[in-house]
C-alpha positions as a LaTeX table, in Angstrom:
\begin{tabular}{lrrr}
\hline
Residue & $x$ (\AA) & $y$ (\AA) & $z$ (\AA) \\
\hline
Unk1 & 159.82 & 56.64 & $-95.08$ \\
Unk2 & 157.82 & 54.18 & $-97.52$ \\
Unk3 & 154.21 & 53.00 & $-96.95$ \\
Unk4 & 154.50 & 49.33 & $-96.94$ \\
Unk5 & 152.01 & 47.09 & $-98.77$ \\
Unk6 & 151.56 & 43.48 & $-98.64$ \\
Unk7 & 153.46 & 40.88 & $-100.24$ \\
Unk8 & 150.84 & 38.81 & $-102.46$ \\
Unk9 & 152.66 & 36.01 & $-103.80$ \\
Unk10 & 154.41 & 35.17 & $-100.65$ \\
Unk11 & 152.63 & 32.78 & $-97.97$ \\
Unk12 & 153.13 & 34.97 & $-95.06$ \\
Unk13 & 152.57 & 37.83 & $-96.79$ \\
Unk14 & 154.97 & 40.16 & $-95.71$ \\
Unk15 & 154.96 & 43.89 & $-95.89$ \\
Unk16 & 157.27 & 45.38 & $-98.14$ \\
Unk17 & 158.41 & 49.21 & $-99.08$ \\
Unk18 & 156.31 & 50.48 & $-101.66$ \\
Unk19 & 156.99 & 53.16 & $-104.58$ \\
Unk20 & 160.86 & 52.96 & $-104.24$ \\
Unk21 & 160.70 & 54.34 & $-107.79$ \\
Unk22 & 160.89 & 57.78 & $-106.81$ \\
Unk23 & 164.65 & 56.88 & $-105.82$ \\
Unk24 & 165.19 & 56.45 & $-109.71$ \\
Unk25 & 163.16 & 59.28 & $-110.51$ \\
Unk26 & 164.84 & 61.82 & $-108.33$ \\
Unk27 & 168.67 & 60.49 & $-109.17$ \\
Unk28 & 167.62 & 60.43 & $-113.06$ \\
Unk29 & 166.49 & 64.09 & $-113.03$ \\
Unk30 & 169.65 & 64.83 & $-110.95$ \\
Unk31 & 172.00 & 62.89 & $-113.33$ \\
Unk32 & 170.34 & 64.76 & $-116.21$ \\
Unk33 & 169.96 & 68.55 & $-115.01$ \\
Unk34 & 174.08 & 68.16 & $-114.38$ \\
Unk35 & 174.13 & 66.89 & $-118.00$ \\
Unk36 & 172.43 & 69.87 & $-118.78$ \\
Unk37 & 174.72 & 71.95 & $-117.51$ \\
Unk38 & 177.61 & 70.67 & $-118.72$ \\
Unk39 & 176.31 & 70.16 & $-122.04$ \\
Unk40 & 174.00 & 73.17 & $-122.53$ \\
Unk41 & 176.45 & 75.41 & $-124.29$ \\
Unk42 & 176.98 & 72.62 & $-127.28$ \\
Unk43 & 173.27 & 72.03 & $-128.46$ \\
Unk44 & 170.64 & 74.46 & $-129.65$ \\
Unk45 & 168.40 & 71.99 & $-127.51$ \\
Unk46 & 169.22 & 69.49 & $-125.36$ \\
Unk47 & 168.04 & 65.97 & $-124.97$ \\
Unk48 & 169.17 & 65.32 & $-121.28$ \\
Unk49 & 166.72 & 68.49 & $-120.33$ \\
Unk50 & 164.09 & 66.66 & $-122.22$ \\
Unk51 & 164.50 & 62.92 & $-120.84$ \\
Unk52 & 164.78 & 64.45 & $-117.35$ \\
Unk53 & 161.52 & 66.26 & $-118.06$ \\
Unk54 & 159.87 & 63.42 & $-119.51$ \\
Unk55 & 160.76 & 61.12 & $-116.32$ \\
Unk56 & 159.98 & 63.56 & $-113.79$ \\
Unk57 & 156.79 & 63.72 & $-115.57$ \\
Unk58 & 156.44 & 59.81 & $-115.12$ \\
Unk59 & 157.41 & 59.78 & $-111.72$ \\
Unk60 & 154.51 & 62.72 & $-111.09$ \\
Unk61 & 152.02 & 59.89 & $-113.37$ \\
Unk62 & 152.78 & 57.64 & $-111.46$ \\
Unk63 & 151.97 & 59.45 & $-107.75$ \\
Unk64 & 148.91 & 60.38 & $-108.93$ \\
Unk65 & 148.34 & 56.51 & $-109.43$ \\
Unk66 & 149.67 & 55.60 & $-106.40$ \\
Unk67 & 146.83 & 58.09 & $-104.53$ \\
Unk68 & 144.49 & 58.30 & $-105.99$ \\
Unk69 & 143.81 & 54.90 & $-107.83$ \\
Unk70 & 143.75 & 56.37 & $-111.41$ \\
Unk71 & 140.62 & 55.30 & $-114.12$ \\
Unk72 & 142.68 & 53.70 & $-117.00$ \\
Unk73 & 140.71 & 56.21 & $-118.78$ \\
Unk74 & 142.38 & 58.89 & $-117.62$ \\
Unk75 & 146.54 & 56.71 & $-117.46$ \\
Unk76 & 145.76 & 56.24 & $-121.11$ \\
Unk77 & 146.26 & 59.76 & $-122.08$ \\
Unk78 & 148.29 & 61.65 & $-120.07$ \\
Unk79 & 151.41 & 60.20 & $-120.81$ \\
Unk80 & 150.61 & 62.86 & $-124.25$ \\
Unk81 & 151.72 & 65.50 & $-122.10$ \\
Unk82 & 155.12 & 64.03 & $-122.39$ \\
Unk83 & 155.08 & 63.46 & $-125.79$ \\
Unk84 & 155.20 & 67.79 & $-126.04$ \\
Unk85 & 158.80 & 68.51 & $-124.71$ \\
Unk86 & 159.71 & 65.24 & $-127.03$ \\
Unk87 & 158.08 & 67.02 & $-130.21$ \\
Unk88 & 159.91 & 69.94 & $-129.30$ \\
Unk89 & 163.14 & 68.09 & $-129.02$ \\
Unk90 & 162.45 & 66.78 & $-132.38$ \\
Unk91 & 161.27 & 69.74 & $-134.80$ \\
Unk92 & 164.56 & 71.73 & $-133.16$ \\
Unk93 & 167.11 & 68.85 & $-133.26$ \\
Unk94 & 169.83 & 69.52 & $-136.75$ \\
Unk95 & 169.79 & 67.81 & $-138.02$ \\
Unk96 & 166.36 & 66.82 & $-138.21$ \\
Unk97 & 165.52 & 62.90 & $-137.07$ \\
Unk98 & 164.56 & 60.77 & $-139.55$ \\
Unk99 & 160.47 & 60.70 & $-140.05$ \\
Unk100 & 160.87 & 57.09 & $-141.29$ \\
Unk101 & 159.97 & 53.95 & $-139.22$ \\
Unk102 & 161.38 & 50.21 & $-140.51$ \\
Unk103 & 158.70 & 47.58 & $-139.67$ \\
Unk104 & 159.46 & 44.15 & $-140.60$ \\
Unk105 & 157.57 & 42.31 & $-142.76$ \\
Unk106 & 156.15 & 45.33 & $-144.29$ \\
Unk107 & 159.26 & 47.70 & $-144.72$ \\
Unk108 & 160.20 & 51.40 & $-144.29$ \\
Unk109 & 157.50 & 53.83 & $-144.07$ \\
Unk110 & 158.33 & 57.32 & $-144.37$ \\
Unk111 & 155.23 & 59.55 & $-141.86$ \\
Unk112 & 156.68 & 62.76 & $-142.73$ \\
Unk113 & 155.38 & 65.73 & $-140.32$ \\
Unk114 & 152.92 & 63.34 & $-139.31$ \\
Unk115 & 155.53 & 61.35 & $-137.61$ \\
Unk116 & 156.19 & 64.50 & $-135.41$ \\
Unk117 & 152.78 & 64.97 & $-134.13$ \\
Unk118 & 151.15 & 61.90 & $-134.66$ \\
Unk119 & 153.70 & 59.17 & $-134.40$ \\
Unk120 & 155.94 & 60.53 & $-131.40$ \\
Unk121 & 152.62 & 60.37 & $-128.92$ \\
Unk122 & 151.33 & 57.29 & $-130.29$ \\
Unk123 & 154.78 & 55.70 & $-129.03$ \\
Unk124 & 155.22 & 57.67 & $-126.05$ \\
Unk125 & 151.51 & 56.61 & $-125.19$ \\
Unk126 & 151.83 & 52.69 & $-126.20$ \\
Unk127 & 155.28 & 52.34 & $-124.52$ \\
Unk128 & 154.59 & 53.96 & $-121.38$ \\
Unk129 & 150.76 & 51.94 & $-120.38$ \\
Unk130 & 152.10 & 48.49 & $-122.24$ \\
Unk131 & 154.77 & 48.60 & $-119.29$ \\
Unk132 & 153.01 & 49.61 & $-116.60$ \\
Unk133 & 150.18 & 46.76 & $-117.57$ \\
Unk134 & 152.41 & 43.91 & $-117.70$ \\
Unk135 & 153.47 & 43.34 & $-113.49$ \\
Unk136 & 152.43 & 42.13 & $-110.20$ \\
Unk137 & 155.59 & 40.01 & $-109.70$ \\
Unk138 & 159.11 & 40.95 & $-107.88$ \\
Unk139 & 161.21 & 41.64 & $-110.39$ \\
Unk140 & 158.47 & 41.76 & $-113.37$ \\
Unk141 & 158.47 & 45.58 & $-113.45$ \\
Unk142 & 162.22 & 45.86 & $-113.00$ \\
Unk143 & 164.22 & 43.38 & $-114.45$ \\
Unk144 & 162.32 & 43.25 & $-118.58$ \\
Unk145 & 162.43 & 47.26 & $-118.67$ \\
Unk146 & 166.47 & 47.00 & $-117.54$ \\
Unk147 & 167.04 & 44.29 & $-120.39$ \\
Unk148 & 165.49 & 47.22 & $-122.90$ \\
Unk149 & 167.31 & 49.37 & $-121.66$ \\
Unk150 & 170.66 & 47.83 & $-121.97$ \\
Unk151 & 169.30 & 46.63 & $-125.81$ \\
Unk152 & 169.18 & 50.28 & $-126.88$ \\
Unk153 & 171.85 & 51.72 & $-124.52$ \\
Unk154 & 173.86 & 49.15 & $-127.05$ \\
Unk155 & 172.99 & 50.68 & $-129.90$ \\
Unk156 & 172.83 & 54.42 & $-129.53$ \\
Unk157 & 176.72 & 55.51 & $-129.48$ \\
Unk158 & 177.37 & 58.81 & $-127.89$ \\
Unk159 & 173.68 & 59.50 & $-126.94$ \\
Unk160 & 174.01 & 56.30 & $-124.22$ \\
Unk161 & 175.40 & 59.01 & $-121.68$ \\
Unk162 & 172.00 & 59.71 & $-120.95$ \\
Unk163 & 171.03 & 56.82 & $-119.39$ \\
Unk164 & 174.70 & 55.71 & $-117.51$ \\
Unk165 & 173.16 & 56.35 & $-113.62$ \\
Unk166 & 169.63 & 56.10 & $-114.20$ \\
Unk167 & 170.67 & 52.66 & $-115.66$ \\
Unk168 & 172.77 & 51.92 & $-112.96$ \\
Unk169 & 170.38 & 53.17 & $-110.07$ \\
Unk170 & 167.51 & 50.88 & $-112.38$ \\
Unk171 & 169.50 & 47.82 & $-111.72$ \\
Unk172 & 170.21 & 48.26 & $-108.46$ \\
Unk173 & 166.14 & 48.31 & $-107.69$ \\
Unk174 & 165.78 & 45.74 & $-109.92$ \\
Unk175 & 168.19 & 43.51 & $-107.22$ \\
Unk176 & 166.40 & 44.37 & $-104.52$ \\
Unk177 & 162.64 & 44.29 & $-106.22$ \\
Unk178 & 163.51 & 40.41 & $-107.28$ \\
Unk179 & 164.09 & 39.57 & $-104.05$ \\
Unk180 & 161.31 & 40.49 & $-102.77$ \\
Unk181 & 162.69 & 44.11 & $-100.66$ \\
Unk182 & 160.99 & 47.10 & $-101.70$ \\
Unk183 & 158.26 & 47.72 & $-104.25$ \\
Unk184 & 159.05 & 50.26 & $-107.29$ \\
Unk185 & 155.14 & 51.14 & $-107.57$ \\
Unk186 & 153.65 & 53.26 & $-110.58$ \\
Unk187 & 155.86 & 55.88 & $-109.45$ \\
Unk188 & 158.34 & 53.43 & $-111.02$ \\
Unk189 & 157.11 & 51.66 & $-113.82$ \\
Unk190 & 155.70 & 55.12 & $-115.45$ \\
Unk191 & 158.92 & 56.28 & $-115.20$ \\
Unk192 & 161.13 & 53.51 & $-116.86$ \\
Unk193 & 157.93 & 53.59 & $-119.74$ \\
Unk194 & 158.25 & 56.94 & $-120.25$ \\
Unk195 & 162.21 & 56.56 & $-120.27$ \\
Unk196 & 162.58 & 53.47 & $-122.87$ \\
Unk197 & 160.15 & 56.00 & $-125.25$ \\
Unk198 & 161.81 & 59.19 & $-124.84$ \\
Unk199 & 165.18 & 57.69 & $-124.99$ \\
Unk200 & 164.20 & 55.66 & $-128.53$ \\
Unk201 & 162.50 & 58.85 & $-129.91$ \\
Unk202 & 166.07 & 60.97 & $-128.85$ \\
Unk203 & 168.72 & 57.84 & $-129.85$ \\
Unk204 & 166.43 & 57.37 & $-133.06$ \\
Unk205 & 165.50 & 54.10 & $-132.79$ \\
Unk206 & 162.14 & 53.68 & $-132.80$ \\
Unk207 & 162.36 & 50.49 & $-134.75$ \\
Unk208 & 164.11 & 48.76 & $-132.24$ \\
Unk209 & 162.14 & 50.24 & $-129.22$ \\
Unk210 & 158.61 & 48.58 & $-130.99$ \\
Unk211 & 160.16 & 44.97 & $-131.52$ \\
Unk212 & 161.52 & 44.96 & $-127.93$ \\
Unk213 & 158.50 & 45.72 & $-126.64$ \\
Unk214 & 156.49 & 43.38 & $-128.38$ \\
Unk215 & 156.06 & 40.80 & $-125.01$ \\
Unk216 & 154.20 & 43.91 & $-123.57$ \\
Unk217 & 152.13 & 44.46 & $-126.82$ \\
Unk218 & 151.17 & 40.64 & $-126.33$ \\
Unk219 & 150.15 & 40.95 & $-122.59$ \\
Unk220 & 147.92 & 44.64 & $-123.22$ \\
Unk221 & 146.17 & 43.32 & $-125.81$ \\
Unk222 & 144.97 & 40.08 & $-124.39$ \\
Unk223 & 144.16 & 42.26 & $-121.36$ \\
Unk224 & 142.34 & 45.01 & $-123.54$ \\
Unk225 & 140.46 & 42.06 & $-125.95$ \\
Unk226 & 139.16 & 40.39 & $-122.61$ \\
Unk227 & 138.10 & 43.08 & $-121.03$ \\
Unk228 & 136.36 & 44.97 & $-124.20$ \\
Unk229 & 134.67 & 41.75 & $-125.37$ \\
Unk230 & 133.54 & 39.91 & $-122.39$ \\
Unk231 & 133.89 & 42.69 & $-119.68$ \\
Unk232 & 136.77 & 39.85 & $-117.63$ \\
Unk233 & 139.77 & 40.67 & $-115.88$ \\
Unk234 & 143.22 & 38.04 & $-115.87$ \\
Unk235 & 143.41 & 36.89 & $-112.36$ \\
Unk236 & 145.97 & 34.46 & $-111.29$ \\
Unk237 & 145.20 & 32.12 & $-108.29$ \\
Unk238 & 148.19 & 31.90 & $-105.58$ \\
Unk239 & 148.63 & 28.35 & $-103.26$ \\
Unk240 & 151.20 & 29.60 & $-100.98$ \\
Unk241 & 154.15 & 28.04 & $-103.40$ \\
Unk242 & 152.85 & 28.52 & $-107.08$ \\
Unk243 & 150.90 & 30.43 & $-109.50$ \\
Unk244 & 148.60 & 29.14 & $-111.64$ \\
Unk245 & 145.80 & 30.24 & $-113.84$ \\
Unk246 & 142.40 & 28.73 & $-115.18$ \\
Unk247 & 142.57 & 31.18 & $-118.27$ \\
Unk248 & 144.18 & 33.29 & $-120.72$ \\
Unk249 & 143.54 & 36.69 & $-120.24$ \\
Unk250 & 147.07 & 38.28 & $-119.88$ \\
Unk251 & 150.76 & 37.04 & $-120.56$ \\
Unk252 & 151.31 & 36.05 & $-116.76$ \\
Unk253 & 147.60 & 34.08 & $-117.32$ \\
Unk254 & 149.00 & 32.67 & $-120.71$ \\
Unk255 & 152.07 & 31.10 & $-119.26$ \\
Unk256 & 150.39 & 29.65 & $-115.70$ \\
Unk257 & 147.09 & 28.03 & $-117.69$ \\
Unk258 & 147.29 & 25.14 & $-116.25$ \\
Unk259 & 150.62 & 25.23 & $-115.39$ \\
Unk260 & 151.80 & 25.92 & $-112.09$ \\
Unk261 & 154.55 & 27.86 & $-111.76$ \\
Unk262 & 156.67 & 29.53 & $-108.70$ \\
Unk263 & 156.59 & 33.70 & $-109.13$ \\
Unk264 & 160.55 & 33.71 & $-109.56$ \\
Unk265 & 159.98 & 31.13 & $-112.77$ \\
Unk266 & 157.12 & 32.77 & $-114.33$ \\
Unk267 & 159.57 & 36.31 & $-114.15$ \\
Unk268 & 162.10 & 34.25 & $-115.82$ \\
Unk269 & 160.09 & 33.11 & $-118.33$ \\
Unk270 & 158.85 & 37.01 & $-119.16$ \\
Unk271 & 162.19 & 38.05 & $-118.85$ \\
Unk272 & 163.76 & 35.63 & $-121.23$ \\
Unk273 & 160.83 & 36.80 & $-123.76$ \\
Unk274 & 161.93 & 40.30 & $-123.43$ \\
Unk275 & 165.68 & 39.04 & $-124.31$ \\
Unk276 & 164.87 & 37.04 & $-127.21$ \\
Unk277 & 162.62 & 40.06 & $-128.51$ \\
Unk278 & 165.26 & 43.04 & $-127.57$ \\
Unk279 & 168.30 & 40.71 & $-129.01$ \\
Unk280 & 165.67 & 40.55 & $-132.45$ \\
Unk281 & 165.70 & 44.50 & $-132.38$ \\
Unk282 & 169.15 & 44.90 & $-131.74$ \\
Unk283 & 169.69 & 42.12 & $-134.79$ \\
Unk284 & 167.18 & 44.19 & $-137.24$ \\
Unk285 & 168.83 & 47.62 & $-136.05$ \\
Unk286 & 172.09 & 46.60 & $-137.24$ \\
Unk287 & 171.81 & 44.35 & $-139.68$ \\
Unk288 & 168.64 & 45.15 & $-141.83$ \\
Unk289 & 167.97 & 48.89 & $-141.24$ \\
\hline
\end{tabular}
């Protein structure tokens, strides 16, 4: 049913199932829509419409990638189109969300109505390319988005209903991706981006969304500095057992410079990075804010 694609990082190269993320598209949406239903008569608006919107919206992102080979140009600004249902959410909710953001170091800062328009696509936008840049590996594009998820399925109380199966189903691909079985594709990692934002801007916390995310700030902006100042691309060199990498042009390139490393370690590595900086948020969220 899949189109298979080629292993890279595996000496024989093996074909494996690609875009497997529609699976966790199509049993989100389904998840949510029943949500919906059930829930429909209690809210004035309702964010399990919204989140299902805003993933079936990643999912479609993401198929366009898949086909057509999207110009970054083009992946940089369409996740705005889900930032509208998300705006929408937020001007309707009562009561209102906080318009206030806590950034260490430098404090609370209160955007007002500027948070609305301004502020909600700016993080839908961020979150949603930072985590489709950062992958490449089995397991990369899987396992660090189900560790955020988990982080601020922690910390959200009631709203964490949202996310029970598509968290479930998430994990589940995340097995199989690790071990090298199917492929989740842009389908997939659109998706979960679009998910950890919408599901922040809905559970309110934004805070903890931007520090868990900060190992994916890290790898798009040596990827966007590189490539703006010098015109170079991160490219990691593959022996048939290890990775390894004769610059520093991405996070994968930062942590194989000179260092080779099997693909299963380096994902470790990234994954523990995403742990230490989701555990920080989920520290901040309920200690300092």
């Amino acid at each position: 049913m899949f189109p298979k694609v080629p292993d890279q990082h595996k000496s024989n190269k093996p074909l494996v199932p690609n875009g497997l993320g529609i699976i966790y598209v199509l049993a989100s949406a389904t998840y949510l829509f029943l949500l919906y239903y059930f829930q429909s008569a209690h809210y004035n608006v309702s964010p399990a419409l919204t989140l299902a919107v805003c993933i079936l919206f990643g999912g479609f992102m993401g198929l366009l990638d898949d086909w057509m080979n999207l110009r970054w140009r083009y992946k940089a600004f369409f996740p705005l189109i889900a930032a509208i249902p998300l705006i929408s959410l937020a001007t309707r909710l009562e009561p209102l969300p906080r318009t206030s953001i806590a950034i260490p170091i430098i404090g609370t800062i209160d955007f007002g109505i500027y948070y609305y328009f301004i502020i909600i696509p700016i993080i839908v936008t961020i979150t949603t390319n930072t985590v489709n840049q950062l992958g490449g590996l089995n397991g990369l594009e899987t396992i660090c988005p189900g560790i955020i998820i988990i982080g601020l399925m922690a910390l959200s109380g009631s709203r964490a209903i949202l996310l029970y199966v598509p968290m479930i189903v998430w994990l589940l691909l995340a097995f199989l991706n690790f071990q090298g079985k199917i492929f989740i594709g842009n389908t997939g990692s659109f998706a979960i981006g679009i998910t950890l934002a919408a599901f922040a801007i809905i559970s309110d916390l934004k805070s903890s969304l931007l520090i868990s995310i900060l190992p994916y700030v890290l790898n798009s902006s040596l990827i966007l500095l590189n490539y703006f100042f010098s015109r170079t691309k991160a490219h990691v060199s593959f022996d048939g057992e290890k990775l390894s990498s004769e610059h520093r042009r991405s996070l994968i390139t930062l942590i194989t410079y000179h260092r080779p490393l099997t693909e299963r370690q380096v994902v470790l590595i990234i994954a523990i990075l995403v742990a230490a900086s989701t555990s920080v948020a989920l520290l901040f969220q309920m200690f300092l804010v």
